[in-house]
N, C-alpha and C positions, 0 to 999 in steps of 0.2 A: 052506651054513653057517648056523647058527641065530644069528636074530638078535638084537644084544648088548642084556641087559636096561639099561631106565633107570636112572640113577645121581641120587637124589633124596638128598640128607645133610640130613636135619633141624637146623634151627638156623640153616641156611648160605643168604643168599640167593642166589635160582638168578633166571638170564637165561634167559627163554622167547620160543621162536617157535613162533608156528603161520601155516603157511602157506598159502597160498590156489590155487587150479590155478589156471595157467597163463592168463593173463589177464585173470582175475577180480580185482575190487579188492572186498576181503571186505567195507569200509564206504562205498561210494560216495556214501554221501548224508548231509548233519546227522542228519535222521532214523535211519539205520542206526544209526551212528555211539551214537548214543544210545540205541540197543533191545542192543547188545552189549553198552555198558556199564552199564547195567543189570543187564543176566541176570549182568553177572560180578559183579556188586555181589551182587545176589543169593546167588548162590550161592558166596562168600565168608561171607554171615549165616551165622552158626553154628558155621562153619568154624574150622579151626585156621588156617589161611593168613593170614597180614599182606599186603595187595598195597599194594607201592608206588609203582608208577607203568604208564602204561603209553604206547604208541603204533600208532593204527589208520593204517597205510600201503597204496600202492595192491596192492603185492602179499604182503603179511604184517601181523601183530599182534606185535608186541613187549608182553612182560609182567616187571616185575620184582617176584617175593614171596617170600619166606620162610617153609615150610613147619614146622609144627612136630610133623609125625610123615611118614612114607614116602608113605603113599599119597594124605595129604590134596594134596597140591600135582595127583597124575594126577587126582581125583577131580572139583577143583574147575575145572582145566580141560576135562578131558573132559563136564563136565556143561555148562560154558558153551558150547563148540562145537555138542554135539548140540541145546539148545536155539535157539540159536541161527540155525540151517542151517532149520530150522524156521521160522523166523519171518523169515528172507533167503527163502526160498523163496516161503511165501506175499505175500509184498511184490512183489518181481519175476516169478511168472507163470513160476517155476523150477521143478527136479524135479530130484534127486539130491543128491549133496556139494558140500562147497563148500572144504574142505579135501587138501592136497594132500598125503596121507599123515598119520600120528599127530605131534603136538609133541615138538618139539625142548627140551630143555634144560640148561645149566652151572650147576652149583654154584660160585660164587665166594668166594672168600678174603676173608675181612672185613676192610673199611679201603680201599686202594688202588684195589684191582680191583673193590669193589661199587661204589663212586664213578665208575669207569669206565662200569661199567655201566647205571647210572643217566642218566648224562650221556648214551650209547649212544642209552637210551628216551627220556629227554627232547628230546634234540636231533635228534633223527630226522628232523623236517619244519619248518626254520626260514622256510620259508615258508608255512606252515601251524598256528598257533600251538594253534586248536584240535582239533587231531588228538594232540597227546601232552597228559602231564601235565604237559609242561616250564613250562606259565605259573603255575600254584598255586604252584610254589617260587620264582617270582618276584614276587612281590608283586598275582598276579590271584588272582579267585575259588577259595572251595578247594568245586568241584562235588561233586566225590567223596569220599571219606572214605577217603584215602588215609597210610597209615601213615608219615611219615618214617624214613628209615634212620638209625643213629647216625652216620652217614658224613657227614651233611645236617647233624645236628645239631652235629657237629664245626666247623664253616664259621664258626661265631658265634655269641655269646652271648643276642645278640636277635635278635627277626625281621627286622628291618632286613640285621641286618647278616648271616644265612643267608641272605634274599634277594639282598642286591646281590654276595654272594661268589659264591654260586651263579648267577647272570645273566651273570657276566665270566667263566666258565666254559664256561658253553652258549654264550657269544660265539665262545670258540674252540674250533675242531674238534678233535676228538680224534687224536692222532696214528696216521696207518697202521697199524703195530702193534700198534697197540691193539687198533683195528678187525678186524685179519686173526685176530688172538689170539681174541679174542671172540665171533668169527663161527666160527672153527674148534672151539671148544670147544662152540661149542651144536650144531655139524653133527655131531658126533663124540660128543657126550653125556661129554665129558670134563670132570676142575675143573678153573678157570681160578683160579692164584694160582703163587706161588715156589716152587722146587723145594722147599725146608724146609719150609712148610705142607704142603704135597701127601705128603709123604715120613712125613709123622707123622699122617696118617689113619688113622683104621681104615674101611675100607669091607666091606661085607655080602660076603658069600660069597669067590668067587676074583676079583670084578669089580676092574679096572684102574680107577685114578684117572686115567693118561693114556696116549696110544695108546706100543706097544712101538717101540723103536728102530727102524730098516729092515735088515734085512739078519740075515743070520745070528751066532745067540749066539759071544760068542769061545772061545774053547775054553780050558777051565783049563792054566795051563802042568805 
C-alpha cells in the first residue's frame, strides 16, 4: 500500500515529532541540546514558519509551528535534521541516522486544541525545565525567539498575568485524552480538532482529514 502523503494546512498550527532510534537520546548533552537549536533557529531565518515552542526529550523532539505555505513546515524540518545528524555525528565519534524514520505531524484546530498542544511541548520534562520552552512563558529568559500563539496571548492581558495563567497550567497535567488524541493524530498524520471544524475543511487532493470508520461502509437502504 503506498504510503499516505503528509497533511500540512497552512495557517493551522501543527504538532511535530521527530523521532529518534531506538535508544538514542537525540540531545544528550546542554551542548547538543543547543547545536539543534540553533540549526532550527536557523533555518526557520528566512522562512515562512512561526515556531513556537519546542521539547528535546530522551527519545524524540517535540515541535510546535505554524507553517504559512505546504512545503515550508517539511522543508524547515527536514533541513534541521539532516544538519543536524551531521553535527551529532561528528560530536560522538558516530556514523549513520539518527532519526527513526521521516517526522510525524497534526494540524490542530485553533483555540482549544493548539493550547493543548502547547502545554503537550511545554510540559513535556517537569523535571527538566531546560529541555522545553515551557519556562519563557513563565516568567524565565526568552533564549529563543519564539513566536507566541494567540492561544498564549488569550490567557492575559499583561505579561504577568499570561505568565502566572500559563504556569498553573503546566502545573497540571493534561488530561489522558488529550494525550491519547494527540499522540494519535501525529502517529496517524490526522487534524486534531471537533468534528465541525474537521467537517468544513477543504483539504488537497482525495487526502482524509481523519482515519475512516472500521468496518465496512453501510449499505444504502
Amino acid at each position: 500500500m503506498a504510503r499516505q502523503s503528509r497533511l500540512v494546512l497552512p495557517g493551522l498550527a501543527h504538532l511535530v515529532v521527530l523521532r529518534a532510534l531506538t535508544g538514542v537520546h537525540p540531545c544528550p548533552t546542554w551542548d547538543d541540546r543547543q547545536r539543534f537549536l540553533e540549526i532550527l533557529h536557523d533555518a526557520s531565518a528566512g522562512s515562512t514558519v512561526q515556531w513556537h515552542a519546542y521539547a528535546t526529550l530522551p527519545g524524540e523532539v517535540r515541535l510546535l509551528a505554524t507553517p504559512a505555505a505546504a512545503q515550508a513546515l517539511s522543508h524547515w524540518v527536514q533541513t534541521t535534521g539532516r544538519r543536524y545528524v551531521g553535527a551529532f555525528n561528528r560530536r560522538h565519534g558516530r556514523v549513520g541516522t539518527l532519526w527513526a524514520g521521516r517526522f510525524r505531524c497534526a494540524p490542530l484546530q485553533p483555540g482549544a486544541w493548539t493550547l493543548r498542544a502547547l502545554r503537550y511541548v511545554d510540559g513535556a520534562a517537569p523535571g527538566d525545565p531546560s529541555a522545553t520552552s515551557g519556562r519563557q512563558r513563565c516568567g524565565g529568559s526568552r533564549d529563543w525567539p519564539l513566536v507566541d500563539p494567540p492561544e498564549y496571548w488569550s490567557l492575559g492581558n499583561t505579561p504577568f498575568e499570561r505568565e502566572r495563567a500559563y504556569a498553573l497550567q503546566l502545573a497540571e497535567p493534561l488530561p489522558a485524552a488529550a494525550v491519547q488524541r494527540l499522540e494519535r493524530c501525529v502517529d496517524g498524520g490526522w487534524v486534531c480538532g471537533e468534528a465541525a471544524f474537521i467537517k468544513g475543511l477543504t483539504l488537497p487532493g482525495r487526502r482524509l482529514p481523519t482515519p475512516r470508520p472500521r468496518g465496512r461502509p453501510r449499505r444504502a437502504a
